[in-house]
C-alpha positions as CSV (number, residue, x, y, z in Angstrom):
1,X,-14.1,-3.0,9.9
2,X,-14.5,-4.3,6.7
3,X,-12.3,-2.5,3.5
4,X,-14.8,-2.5,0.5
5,X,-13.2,-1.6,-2.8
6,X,-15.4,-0.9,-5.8
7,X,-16.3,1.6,-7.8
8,X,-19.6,3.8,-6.7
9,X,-21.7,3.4,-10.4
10,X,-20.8,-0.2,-10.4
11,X,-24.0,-2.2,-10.4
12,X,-22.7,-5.3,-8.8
13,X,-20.8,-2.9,-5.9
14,X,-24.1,-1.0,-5.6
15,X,-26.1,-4.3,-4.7
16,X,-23.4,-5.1,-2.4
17,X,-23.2,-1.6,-0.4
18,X,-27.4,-2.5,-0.1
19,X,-26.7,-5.9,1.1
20,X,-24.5,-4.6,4.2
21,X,-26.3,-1.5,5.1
22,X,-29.3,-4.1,4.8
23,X,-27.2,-6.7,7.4
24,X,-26.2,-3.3,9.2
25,X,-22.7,-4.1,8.3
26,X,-20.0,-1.5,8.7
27,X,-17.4,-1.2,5.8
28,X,-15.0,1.9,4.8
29,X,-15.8,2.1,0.7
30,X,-12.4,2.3,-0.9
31,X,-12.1,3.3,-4.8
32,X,-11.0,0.6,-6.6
33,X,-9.4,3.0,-8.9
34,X,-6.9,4.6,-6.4
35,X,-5.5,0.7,-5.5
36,X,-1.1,0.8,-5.2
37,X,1.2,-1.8,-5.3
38,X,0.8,-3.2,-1.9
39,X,-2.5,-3.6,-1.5
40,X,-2.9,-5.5,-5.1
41,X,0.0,-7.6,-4.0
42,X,-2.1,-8.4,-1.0
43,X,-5.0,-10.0,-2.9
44,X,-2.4,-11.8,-4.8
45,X,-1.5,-13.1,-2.1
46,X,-4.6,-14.5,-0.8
47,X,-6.5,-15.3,-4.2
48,X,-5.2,-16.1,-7.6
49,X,-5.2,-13.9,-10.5
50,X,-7.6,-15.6,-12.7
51,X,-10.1,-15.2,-9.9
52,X,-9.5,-11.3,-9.3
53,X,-9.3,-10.3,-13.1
54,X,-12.6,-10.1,-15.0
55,X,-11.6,-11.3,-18.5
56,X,-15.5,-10.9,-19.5
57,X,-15.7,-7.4,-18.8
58,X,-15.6,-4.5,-20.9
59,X,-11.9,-3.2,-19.7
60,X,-10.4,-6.9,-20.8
61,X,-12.2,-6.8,-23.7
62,X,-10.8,-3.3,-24.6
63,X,-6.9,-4.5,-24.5
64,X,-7.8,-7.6,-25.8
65,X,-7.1,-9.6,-22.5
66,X,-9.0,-13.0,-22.2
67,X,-8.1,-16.1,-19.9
68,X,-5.3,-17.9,-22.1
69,X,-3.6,-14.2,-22.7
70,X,-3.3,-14.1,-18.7
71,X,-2.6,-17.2,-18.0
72,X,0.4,-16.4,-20.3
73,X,1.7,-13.7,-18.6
74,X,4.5,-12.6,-16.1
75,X,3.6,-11.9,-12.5
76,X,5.0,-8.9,-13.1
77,X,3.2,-7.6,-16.5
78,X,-0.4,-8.7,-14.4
79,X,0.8,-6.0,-11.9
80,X,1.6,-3.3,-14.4
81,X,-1.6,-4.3,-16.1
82,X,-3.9,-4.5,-13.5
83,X,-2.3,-0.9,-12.0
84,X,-2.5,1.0,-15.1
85,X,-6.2,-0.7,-15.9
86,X,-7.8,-1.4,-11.8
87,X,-11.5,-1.6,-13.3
88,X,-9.7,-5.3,-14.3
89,X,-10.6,-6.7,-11.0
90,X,-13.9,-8.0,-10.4
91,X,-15.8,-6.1,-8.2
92,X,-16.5,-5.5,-5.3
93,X,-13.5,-6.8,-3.9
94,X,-13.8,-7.3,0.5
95,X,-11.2,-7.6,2.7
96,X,-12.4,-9.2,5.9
97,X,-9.1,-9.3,7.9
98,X,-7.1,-11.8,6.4
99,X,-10.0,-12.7,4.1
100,X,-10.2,-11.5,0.5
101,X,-13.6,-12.3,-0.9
102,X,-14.5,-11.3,-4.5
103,X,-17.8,-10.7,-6.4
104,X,-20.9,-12.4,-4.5
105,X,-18.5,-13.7,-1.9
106,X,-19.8,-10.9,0.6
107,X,-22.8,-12.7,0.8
108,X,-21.1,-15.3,3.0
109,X,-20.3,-13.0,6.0
């Protein structure tokens, strides 16, 4: 079963959850919000983090984080960061398996 992580007044995770109950499929919602260490270190894994961390958003914009401020930083600050701030990550984030797809990516299962 898919892992969908999001957060439920999220637009962009709203339009999602109605694209798979629309598709009938199955996914276990996850709050974004309650993320640890292993799981983020997952994604890492599998994508990079200027792809998972939403500089345009409203939470970057808050601490002053944009691309070149990231890009700039320490594997392990990101963590910290993204830990103590997980409405970073853009949403919704999918784990198919081995997959992690991000954003709009759902829409290719």
């Amino acid at each position: 079963m898919l892992k969908f992580y999001g957060i439920k007044n999220c637009n962009s995770v709203k339009n999602a959850m109605d694209y798979f109950n629309s598709k009938q499929i199955e996914f276990e919602f996850l709050d974004i919000k309650k993320i640890d260490e292993e799981t983020l270190n997952f994604w890492l894994s599998k994508r990079s983090v200027l792809e998972l961390v939403n500089t345009a958003g409203m939470s970057a914009r808050k601490i002053g984080l944009n691309k070149e401020k990231l890009q700039k930083l320490g594997q392990d600050e990101i963590k910290v960061m993204i830990l103590q701030n997980p409405t970073l990550i853009k949403r919704p984030i999918i784990v198919d398996n081995d997959k992690v797809l991000i954003a709009k990516e759902y829409q290719n299962l």
